[in-house]
C-alpha positions in Angstrom: -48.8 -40.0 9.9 -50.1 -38.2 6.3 -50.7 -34.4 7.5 -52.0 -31.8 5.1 -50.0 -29.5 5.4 -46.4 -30.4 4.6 -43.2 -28.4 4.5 -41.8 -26.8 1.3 -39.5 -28.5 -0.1 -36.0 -26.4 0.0 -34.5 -27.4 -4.0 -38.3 -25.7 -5.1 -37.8 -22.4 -3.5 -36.0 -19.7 -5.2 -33.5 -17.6 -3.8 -34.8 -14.2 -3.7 -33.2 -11.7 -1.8 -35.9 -9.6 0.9 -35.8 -6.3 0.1 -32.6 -4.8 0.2 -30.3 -7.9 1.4 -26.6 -6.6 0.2 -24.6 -6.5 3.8 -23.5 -3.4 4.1 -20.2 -2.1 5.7 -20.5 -0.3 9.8 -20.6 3.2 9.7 -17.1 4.3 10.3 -15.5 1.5 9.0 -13.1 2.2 6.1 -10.6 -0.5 4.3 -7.2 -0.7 5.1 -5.2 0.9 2.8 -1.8 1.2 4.1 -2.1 4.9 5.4 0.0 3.8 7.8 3.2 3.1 6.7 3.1 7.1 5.2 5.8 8.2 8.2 7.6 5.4 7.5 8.1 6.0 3.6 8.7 10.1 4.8 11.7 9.1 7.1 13.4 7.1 4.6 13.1 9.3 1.7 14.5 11.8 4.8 17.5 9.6 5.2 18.2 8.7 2.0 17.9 12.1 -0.2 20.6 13.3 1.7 23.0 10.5 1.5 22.6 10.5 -2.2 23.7 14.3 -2.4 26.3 13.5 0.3 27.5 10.8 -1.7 27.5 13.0 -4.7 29.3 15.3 -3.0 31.7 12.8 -2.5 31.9 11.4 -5.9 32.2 14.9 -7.7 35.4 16.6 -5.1 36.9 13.1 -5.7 36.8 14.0 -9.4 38.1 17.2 -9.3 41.1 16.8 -6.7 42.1 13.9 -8.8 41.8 16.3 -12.0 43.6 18.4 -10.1 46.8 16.0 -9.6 46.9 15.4 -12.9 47.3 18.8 -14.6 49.7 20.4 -10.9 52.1 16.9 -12.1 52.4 18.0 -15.5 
C-alpha cells in the first residue's frame, strides 16, 4: 500500500504560532489579590489600637501612683 501522498511527518514541522495565539484572560476576570481580607485587617487594627493606648494608659497611672507613694512616704 505505497500512496503518493503521505502525511507530514510531526518532528519536521515547526512550531509556529497562527496569528495571534497567546490565550488571553475572560473579560472581567481579574487575579486574586487578597482584596478580601481588607475588613478583616480594618477590624483588628480597630481592636488592637485601642488596647495599646488602654494598656498605655495602664502602664503610665501605674507609674505615677507608684511615684506618688514614694515621695507622700517620705
Amino acid at each position: 500500500m505505497d500512496s503518493d501522498t503521505s502525511e507530514p511527518d510531526s518532528s519536521t514541522i515547526a512550531a509556529t504560532p497562527d496569528g495571534d495565539s497567546t490565550p488571553k484572560t475572560p473579560t472581567g476576570s481579574l487575579a486574586h489579590t487578597g482584596a478580601d481580607a481588607i475588613p478583616w485587617l480594618i477590624g483588628g487594627a480597630a481592636v488592637l489600637i485601642p488596647a495599646g493606648g488602654g494598656a498605655l494608659a495602664v502602664a503610665r497611672r501605674s507609674r505615677t501612683d507608684s511615684h506618688t507613694e514614694d515621695n507622700t512616704g517620705s
